[in-house]
LUMDO-86550 format. One record per residue (C-alpha): residue in one letter; x, z, y. Coordinates in Angstrom, 3 decimals, always signed. Each point is the difference from the previous one (the first is absolute). Layout:
BEGIN
<site rest="A" u="X" w="Z" v="Y"/>
...
END
This chain:
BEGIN
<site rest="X" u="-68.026" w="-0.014" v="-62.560"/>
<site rest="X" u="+2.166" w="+3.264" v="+0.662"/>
<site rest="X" u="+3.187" w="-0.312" v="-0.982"/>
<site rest="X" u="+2.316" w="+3.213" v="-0.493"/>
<site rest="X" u="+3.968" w="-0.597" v="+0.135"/>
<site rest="X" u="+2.429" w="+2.477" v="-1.284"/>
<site rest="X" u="+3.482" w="+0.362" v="-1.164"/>
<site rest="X" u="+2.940" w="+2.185" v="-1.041"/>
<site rest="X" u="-1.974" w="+2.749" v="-1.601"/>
<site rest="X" u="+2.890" w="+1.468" v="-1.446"/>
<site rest="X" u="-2.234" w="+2.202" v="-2.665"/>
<site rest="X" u="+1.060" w="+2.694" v="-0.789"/>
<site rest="X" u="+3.749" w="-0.226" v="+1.528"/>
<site rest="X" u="-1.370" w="+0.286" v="+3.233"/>
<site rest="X" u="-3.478" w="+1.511" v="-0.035"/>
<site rest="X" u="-1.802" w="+1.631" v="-2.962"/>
<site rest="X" u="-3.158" w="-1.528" v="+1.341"/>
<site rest="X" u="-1.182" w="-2.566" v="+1.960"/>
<site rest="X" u="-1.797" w="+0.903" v="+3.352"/>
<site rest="X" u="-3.735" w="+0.551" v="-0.476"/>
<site rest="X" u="-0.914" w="-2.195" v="+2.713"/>
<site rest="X" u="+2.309" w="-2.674" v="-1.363"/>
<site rest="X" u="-2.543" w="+0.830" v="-3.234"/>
<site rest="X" u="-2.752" w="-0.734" v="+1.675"/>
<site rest="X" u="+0.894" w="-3.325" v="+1.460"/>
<site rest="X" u="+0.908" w="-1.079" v="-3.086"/>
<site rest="X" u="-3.006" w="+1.096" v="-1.531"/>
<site rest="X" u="-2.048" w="-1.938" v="+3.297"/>
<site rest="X" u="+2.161" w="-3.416" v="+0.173"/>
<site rest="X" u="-0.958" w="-2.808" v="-2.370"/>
<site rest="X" u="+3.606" w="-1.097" v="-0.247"/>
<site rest="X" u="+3.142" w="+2.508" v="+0.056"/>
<site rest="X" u="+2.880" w="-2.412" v="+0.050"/>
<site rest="X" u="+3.713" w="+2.610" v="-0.716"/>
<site rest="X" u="+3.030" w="-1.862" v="+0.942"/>
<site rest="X" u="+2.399" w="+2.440" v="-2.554"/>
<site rest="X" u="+1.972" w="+2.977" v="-0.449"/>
<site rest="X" u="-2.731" w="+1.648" v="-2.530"/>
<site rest="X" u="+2.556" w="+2.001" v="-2.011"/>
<site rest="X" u="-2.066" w="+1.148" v="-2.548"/>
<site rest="X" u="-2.850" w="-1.467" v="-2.152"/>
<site rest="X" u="-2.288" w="+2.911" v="+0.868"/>
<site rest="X" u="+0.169" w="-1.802" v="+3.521"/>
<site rest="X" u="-0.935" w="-3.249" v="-1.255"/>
<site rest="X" u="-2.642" w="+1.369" v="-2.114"/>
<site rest="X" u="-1.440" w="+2.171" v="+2.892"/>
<site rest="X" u="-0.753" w="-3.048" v="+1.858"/>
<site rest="X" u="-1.381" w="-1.942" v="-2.727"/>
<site rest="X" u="-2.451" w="+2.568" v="-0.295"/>
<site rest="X" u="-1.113" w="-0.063" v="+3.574"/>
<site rest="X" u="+0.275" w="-3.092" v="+1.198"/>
<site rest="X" u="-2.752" w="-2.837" v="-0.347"/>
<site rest="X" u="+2.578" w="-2.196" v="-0.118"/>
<site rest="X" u="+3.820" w="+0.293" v="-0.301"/>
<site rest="X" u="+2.833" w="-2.715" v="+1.409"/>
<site rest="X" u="+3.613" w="+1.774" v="-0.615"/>
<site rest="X" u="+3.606" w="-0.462" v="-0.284"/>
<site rest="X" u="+3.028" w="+1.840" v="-1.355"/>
<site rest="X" u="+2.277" w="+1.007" v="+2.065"/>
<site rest="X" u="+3.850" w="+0.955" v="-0.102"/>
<site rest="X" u="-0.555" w="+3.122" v="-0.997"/>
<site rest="X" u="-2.007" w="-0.900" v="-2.773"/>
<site rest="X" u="+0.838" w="+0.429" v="-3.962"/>
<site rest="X" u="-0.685" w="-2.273" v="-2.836"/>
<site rest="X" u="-3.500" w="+1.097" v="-0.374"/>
<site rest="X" u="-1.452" w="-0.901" v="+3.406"/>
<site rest="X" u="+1.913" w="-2.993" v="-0.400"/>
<site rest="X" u="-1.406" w="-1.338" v="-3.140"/>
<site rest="X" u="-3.702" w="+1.389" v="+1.629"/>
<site rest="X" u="+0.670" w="-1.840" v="+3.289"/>
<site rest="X" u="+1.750" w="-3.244" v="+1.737"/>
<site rest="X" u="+2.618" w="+0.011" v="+2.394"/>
<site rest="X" u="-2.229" w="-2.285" v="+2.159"/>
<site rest="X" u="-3.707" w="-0.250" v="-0.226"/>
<site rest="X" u="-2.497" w="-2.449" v="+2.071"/>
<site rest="X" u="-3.878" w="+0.276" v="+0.846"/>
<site rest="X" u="-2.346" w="-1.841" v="+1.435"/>
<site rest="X" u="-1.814" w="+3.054" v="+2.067"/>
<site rest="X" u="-3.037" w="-0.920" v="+1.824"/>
<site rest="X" u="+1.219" w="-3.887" v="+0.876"/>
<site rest="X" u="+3.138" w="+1.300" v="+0.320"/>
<site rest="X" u="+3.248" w="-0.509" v="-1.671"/>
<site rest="X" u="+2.127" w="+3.395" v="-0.675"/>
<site rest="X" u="+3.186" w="+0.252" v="-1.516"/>
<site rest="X" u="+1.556" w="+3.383" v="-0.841"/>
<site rest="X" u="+4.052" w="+0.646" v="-0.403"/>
<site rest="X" u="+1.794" w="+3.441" v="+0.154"/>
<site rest="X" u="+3.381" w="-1.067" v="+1.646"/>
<site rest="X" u="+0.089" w="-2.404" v="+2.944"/>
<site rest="X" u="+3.559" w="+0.447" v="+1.204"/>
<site rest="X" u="+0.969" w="+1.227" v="+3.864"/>
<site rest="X" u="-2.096" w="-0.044" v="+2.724"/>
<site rest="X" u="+2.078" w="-2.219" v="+1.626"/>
<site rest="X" u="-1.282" w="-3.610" v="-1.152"/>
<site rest="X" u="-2.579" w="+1.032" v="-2.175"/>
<site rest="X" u="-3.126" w="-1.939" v="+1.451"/>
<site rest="X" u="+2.053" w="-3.026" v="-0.319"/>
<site rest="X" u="+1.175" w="+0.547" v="-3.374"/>
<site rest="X" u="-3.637" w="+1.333" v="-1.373"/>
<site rest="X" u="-1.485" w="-3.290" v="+1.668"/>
<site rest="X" u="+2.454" w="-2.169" v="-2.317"/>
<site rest="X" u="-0.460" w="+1.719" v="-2.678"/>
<site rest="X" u="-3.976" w="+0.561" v="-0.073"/>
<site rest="X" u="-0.780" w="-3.023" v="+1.255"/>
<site rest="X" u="-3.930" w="-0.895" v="+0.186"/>
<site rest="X" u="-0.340" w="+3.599" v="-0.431"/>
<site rest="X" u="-2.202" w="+1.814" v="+3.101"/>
<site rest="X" u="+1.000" w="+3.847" v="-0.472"/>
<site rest="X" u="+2.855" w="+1.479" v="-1.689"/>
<site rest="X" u="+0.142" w="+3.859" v="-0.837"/>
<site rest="X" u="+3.246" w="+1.352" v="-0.655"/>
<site rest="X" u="+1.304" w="+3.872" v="-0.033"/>
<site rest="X" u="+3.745" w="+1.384" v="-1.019"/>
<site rest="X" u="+0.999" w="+1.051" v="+3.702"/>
<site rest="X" u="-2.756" w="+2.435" v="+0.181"/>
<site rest="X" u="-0.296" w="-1.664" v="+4.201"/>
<site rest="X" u="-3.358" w="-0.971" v="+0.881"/>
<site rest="X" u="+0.266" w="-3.475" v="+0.769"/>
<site rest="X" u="-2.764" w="-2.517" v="+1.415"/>
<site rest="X" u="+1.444" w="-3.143" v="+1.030"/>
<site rest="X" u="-0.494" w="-3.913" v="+0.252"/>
<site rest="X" u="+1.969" w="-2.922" v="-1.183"/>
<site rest="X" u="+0.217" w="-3.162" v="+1.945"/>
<site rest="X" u="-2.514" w="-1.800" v="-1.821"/>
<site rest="X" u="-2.347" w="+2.448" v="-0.624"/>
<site rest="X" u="+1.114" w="+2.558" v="-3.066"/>
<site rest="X" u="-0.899" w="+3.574" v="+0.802"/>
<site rest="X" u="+2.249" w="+2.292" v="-1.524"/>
<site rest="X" u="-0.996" w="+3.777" v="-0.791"/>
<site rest="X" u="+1.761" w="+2.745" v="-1.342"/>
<site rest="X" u="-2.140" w="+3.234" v="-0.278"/>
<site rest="X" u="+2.544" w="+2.237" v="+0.096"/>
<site rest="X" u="+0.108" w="+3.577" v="-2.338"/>
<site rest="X" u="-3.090" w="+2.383" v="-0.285"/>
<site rest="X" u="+2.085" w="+2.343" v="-1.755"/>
<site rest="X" u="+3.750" w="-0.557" v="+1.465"/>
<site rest="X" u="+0.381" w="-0.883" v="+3.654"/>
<site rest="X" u="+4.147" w="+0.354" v="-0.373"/>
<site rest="X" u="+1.018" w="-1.152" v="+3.989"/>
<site rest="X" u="-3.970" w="-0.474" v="+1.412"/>
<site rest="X" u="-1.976" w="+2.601" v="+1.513"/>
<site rest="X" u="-3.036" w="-0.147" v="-2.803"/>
<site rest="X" u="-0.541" w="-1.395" v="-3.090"/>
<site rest="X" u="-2.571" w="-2.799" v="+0.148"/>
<site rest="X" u="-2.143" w="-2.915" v="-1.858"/>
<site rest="X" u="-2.335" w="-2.583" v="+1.541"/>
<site rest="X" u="-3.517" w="-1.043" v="-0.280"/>
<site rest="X" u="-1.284" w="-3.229" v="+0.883"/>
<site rest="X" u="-2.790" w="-2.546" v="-0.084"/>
<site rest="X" u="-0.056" w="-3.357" v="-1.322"/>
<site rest="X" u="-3.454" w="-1.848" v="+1.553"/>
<site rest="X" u="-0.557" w="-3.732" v="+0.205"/>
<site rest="X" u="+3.802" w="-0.697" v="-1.413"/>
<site rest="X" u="+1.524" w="+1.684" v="+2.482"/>
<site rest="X" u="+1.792" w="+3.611" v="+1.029"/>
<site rest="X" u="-1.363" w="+2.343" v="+1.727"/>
<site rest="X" u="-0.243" w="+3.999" v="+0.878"/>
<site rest="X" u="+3.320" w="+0.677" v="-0.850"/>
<site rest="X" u="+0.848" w="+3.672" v="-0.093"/>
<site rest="X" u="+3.149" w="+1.829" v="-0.757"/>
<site rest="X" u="-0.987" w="+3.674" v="-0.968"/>
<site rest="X" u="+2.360" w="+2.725" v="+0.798"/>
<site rest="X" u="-0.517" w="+2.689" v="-2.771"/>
<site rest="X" u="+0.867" w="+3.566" v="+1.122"/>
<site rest="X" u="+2.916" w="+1.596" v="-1.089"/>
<site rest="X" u="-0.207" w="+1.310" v="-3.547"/>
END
């Protein structure tokens, strides 16, 4: 199973567009799980269109439509695997051991709002993700997303794709 993750598309604040390569994963995953920060239907839409299959969250930045379209936390079971997908996570600092208590029997958590790639562990096993921006990269040196497999319920080929600059 190829999984796509994204987050913090920021459409059309921060791009008018989203990357065509971004497009194309979508378009070649058969999951695209967005962790928030759509801004505009159009976005939401977009994806719906492209992806096989959609697993999304709103996200602080958010209005009342994506937020009657979407939950603030959404689970999967992905392959053998259980996701669970949140916008906000809180700081760095602590955050494996507060995402382990509070997605407990969960295997993968993606999560976006700091626009930091982020691959991690948990003591007890949770892997947390955060994608990053493919369309705002504020304090990183590219905007990214990540593709990854899910074989035999477990996580594999994980790749953070650096988009180049718009």
């Amino acid at each position: 199973m190829r999984i796509l993750l994204t987050s913090d598309t920021h459409l059309p604040k921060r791009a008018k567009v989203l990357p065509g390569e971004l497009l194309d994963a979508i378009a070649a995953a058969d999951v695209v799980v967005h962790a928030g920060d759509w801004v505009d239907e159009p976005a939401l839409d977009l994806f719906e269109a492209r992806a096989r299959r959609l697993v999304g969250v709103y996200g602080n930045n958010d209005g009342p439509g994506l937020r009657a379209r979407l939950p603030e936390v959404a689970s999967a079971d992905l392959g053998g695997l259980r996701f669970a997908v949140v916008h906000e996570t809180g700081p760095a600092q602590g955050r494996e051991r507060r995402c382990a208590e509070r997605f407990p029997g969960i295997d993968v958590l993606v999560f976006g709002h700091s626009h930091i790639p982020w691959d991690t562990t948990a003591p007890g096993g949770l892997r947390l993700l955060n994608p990053g921006s493919p369309t705002d990269r504020r304090r990183q040196p590219h905007c990214t997303y990540v593709t990854a497999e899910v074989t035999g319920g477990r996580l594999s080929e994980v790749v953070f794709h650096r988009l180049p600059p718009r």
